[in-house]
N, C-alpha and C positions, 0 to 999 in steps of 0.2 A: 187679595189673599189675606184672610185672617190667620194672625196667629195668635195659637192658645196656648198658655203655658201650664201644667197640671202641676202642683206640690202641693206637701202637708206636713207637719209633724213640728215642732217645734222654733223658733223665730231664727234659731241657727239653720235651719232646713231650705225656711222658706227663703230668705233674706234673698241667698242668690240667687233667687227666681224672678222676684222683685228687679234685683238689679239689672236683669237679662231685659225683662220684661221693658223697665226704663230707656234702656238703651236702645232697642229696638223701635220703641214709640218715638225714641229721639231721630231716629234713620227714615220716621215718617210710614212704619206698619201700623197698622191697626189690629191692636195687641189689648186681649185678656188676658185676666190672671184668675183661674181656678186656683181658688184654696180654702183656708178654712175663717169661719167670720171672724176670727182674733185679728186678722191681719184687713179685714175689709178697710177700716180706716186709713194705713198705711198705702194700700193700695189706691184709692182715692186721691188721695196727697199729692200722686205720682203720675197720675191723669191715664191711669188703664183700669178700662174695663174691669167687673168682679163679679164674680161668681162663686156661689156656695158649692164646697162637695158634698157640704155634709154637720150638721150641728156641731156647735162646740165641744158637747161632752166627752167625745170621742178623747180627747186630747185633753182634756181639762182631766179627766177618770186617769191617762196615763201618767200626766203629769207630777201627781198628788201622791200616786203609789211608787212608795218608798221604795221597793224591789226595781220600777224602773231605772233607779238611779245607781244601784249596788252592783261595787264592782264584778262580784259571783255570778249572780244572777239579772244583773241590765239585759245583757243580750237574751235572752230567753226572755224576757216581756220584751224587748223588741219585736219579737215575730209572734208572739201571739198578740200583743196590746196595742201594736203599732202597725206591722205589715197586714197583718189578716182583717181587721177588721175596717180595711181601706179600700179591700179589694171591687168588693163591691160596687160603691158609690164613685171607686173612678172611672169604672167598666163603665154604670150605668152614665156617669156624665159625658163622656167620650163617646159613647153609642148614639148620644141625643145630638149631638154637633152636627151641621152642614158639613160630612167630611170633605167633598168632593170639590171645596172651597177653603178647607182648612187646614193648616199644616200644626201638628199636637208636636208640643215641646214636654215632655214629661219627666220626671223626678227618676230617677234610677228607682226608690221606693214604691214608684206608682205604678205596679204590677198590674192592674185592673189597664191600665193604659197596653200595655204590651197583651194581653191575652185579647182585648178588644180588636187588634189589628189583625188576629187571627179567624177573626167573625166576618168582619168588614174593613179589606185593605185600606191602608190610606197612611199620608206621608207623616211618618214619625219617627222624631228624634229625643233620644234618650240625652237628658243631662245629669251629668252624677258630679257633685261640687267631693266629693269623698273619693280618693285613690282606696281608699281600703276595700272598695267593692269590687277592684280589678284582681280577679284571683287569679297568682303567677305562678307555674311551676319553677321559673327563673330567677324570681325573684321575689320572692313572696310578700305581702305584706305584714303587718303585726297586725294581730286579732287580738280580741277583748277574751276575756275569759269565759269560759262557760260554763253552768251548774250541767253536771251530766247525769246526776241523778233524777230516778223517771223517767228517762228518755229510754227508749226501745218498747217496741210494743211484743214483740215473740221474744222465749228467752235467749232466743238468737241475738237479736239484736239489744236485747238489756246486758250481755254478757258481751257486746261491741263494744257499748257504750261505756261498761263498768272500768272496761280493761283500759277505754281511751280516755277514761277522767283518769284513773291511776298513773296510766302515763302520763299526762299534763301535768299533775299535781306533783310528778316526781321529778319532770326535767325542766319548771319552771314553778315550783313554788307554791305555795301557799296563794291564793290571790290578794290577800291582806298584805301579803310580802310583795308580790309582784301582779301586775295590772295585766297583763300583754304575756299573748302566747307567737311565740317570735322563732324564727329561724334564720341565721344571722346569713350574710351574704356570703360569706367564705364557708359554708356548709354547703356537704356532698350534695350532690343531686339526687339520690337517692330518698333522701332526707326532707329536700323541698317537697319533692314530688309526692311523699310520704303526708305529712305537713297539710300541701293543699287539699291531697284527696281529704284526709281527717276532714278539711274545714267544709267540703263542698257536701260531703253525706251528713254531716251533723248539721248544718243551714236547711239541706233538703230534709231530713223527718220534720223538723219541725212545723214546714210549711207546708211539703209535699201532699199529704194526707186530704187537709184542707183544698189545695190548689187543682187537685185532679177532681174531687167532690165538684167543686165549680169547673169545672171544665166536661165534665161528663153531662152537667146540666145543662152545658151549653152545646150540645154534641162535639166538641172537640175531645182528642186520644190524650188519654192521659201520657203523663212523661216525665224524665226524671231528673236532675244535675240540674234545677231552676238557677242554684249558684255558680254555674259553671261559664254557661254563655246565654243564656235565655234572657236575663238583666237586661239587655241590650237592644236598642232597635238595628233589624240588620241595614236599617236605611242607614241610621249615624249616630254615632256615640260621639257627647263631646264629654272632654274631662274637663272641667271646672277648677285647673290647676292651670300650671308655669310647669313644664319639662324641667325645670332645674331641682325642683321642687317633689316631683315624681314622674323620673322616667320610663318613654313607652317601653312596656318589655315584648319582644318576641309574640309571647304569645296570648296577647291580648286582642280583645276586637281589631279584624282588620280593618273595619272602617273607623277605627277613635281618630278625635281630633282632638289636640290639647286647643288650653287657649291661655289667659290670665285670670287670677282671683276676682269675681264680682265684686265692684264696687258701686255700693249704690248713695249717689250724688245730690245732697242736699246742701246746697249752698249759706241757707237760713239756719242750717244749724248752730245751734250756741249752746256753751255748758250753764248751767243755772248760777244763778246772783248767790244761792248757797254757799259750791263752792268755789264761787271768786272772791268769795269776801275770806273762804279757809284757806285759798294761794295766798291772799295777798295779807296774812297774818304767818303766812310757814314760810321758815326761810330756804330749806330744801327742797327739792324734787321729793314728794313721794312715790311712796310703792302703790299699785294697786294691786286691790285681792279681787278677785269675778269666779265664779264656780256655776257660770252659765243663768240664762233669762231666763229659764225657766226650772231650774232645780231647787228644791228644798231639802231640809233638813241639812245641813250646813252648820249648824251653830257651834259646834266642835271646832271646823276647821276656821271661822272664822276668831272663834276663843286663842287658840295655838299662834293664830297669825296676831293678834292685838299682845300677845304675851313677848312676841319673838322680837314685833315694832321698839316695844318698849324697852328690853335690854341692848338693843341697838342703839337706841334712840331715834329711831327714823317715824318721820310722819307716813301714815300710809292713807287709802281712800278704800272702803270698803262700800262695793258695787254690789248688791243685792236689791230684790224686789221683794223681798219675804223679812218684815221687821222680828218675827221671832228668832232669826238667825242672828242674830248679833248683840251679842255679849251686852247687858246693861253696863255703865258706866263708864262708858271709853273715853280717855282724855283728851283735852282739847290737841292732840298732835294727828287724833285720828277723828275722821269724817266717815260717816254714813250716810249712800246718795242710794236713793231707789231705782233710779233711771237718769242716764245721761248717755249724749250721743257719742260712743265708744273713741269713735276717729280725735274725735275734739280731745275728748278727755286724754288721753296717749300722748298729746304732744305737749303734755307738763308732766311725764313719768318718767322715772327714771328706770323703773324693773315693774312686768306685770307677772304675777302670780296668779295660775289663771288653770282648767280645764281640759285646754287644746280643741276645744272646737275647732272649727275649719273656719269659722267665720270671726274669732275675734285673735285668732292663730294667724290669720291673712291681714287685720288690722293692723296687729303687733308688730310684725314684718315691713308693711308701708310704715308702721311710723318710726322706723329702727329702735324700735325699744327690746334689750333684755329680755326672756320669758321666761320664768319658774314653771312646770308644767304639772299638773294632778290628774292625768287620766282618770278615768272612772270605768269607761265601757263604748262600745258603738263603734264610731270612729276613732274615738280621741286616742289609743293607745296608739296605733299608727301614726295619727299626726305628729304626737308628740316624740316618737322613735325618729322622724321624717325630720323635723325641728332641730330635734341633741344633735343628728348627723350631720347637718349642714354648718352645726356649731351657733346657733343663736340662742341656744336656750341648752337649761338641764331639766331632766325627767326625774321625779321623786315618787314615790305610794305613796297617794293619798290613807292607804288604809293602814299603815304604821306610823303615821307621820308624828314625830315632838319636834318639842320648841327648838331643844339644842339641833336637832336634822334641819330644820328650816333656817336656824339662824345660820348654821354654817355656810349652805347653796347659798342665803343670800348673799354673804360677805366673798364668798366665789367668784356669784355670776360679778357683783359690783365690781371687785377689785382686780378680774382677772380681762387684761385689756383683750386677748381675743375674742371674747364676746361682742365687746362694742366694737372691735373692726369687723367682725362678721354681722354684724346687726346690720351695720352700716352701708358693708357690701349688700346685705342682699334688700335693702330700701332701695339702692340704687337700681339694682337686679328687674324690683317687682315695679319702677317707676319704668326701665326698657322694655318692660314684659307686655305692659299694658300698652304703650306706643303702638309693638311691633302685631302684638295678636290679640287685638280685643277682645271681649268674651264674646260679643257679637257673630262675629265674622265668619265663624266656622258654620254657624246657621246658616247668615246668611250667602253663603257659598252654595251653602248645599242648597238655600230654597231656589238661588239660580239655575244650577244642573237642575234642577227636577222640573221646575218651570220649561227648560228652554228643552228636555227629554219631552213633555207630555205637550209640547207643541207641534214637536217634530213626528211625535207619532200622530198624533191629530192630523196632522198634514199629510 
């Protein structure tokens, strides 16, 4: 039985694909990894399989445009820059597969994978490392903002959409002020239910249009609420999380399986002779600052953070891949590294100051370190609501941020001890979590029942 696993989109996207993919080759499958060439070397490393969906550019063109990364408007080039233009090439590479031999592991993003099992059955499982995709009337998650001008194509619907940015912008804010359109837990159900619907018709125009266009070419019936349940393969959904982390609600997939944060295990890893020779010159723990692998234009926030070091006095370590982002002249208390293996690097931190991805959000956690959080858009505002509530981190706007707002959270998170005993708790937490529910397992459980189902109907 091959397994194939489908992801794309950025190195926090693919990472726990990787990690799944590693694991399972460790249990002795024979395991590819569809994704995109950035990641072919990495993949290599790891001794699975590789497969292209689809040129670079794709992702190189999202990357570089500034609007992808803006708090207002991230999410809306998500689904035009990111979802739609994937759909394609994952249909077509999932179509080309031996299915009738192969069980498809695919990305919650990887929508071409989900409409293909509608063409030609065959066993698949959705993995979505993001709770924020699980949309809850009970409990909702925090969404990113969204620009809602342009949207509606009749004036029916431009006159939906006017009245539903007027409302966002008036019961949370500015998105400069605030990142995340949120509906707190102890709110009516009326409200939730309000909430989700808004989320699941404003996700469906943007895509819908697009996704019945390809679906009409493929003879299938158009349809509608893609963000409601269709995400989902109805064989198996795993979340890519720790229940503690984000619990199952009521009415989410019945078939979800949670399991543990991917970790993916490279023994060889070691931080650069750079900065070991900048530890072993600082006498404190520094901070670190990271604003994601693959985001630019940063130099602002990385200006504000070498300003705020300074009147502290604290060393920090400034993680970026893009040398324009970073202020010329930093003193010798701060370090600029363009690449270093995350996990390593964490366990001489004292506080990270960071994005809230899901993948360096789930780092920070295993290594009980503090987290300052900056949403931006996508996931990251629910991570980082998911994060402040369990008490290991605090949440700030990136998009008002000054020196005196950052110096203060720092001297917060530092000096206020519930942080490091809830950091602490939940390193503990995510080292039982991993014990008890591999990220594995939930696979392969299910590739058992299906195996030992399509035996017994054979027979």
């Amino acid at each position: 039985m091959k397994l194939t696993l489908v992801a794309y989109g950025t190195l926090g996207d693919v990472y726990p694909f990787l990690a799944v993919g590693q694991e399972l080759k460790h249990r002795g499958y024979d395991v590819a990894v569809a994704t995109l060439p950035q990641y072919q070397e990495t993949a290599a490393s790891l001794g699975l399989d590789f497969a292209p969906l689809c040129d670079g550019r794709l992702l190189d063109d999202f990357t570089r445009n500034r609007f992808s990364w803006d708090i207002a408007k991230g999410s809306n080039s998500f689904f035009s820059d990111l979802i739609i233009p994937f759909v394609d090439p994952v249909f077509r590479f999932v179509t080309s597969l031996d299915l009738e031999n192969t069980c498809v592991l695919a990305s919650v993003l990887a929508m071409g994978a989900r409409i293909a099992r509608e063409t030609t059955p065959f066993r698949l499982a959705t993995l979505c490392p993001y709770p924020v995709f699980f949309p809850s009337r009970v409990r909702p998650p925090a969404l990113p903002r969204i620009d809602f001008t342009g949207l509606g194509q009749s004036w029916r619907s431009r006159l939906f959409f006017r009245m539903l940015g007027g409302l966002d912008w008036l019961l949370m804010g500015p998105p400069r002020e605030n990142p995340r359109s949120y509906v707190g837990i102890n709110r009516s159900a009326f409200r939730k239910r309000l909430f989700s619907e808004a989320y699941i018709r404003t996700s469906d125009f943007q895509c819908a249009a697009f996704l019945n266009r390809y679906r009409r070419g493929l003879g299938l019936p158009e349809r509608t609420r893609y963000f409601e349940d269709y995400l989902f393969s109805p064989d198996l959904a795993v979340g890519l999380f720790p229940e503690w982390f984000a619990p199952v609600q009521p009415d989410w997939p019945p078939n979800v399986a949670l399991s543990s944060f991917p970790r993916l295990m490279r023994p060889n890893a070691a931080t650069s002779e750079t900065f070991q020779r900048f530890m072993a010159t600082t006498p404190d723990a520094p901070i670190l600052f990271t604003f994601g692998s693959q985001k630019s234009h940063n130099h602002d926030l990385f200006r504000l953070a070498a300003r705020a070091c300074l009147d502290l006095n604290q060393p920090a370590v400034f993680l970026s891949g893009t040398r324009a982002d970073i202020p010329a002249g930093l003193p010798d208390s701060i370090i600029h590294l363009e690449f270093e293996p995350l996990p390593e690097l964490l366990r001489h931190m004292r506080l990270i100051v960071h994005h809230a991805g899901i993948g360096t959000s789930a780092d920070a956690l295993r290594a009980g370190v503090p987290q300052i959080l900056l949403p931006f858009c996508y996931d990251q505002p629910d991570n980082a609501t998911r994060l402040q509530r369990i008490g290991v981190g605090k949440m700030l706007s990136a998009g008002n941020l000054t020196v005196d707002g950052l110096k203060e959270t720092i001297r917060l998170v530092l000096e206020t001890p519930r942080y490091t005993e809830r950091t602490r708790h939940y390193a503990q937490a995510m080292a039982d979590t991993e014990r008890a529910f591999p990220t594995s397992q939930a696979v392969l459980d299910w590739i058992g029942v299906s195996t030992r189902t399509e035996k017994g109907a054979g027979g």
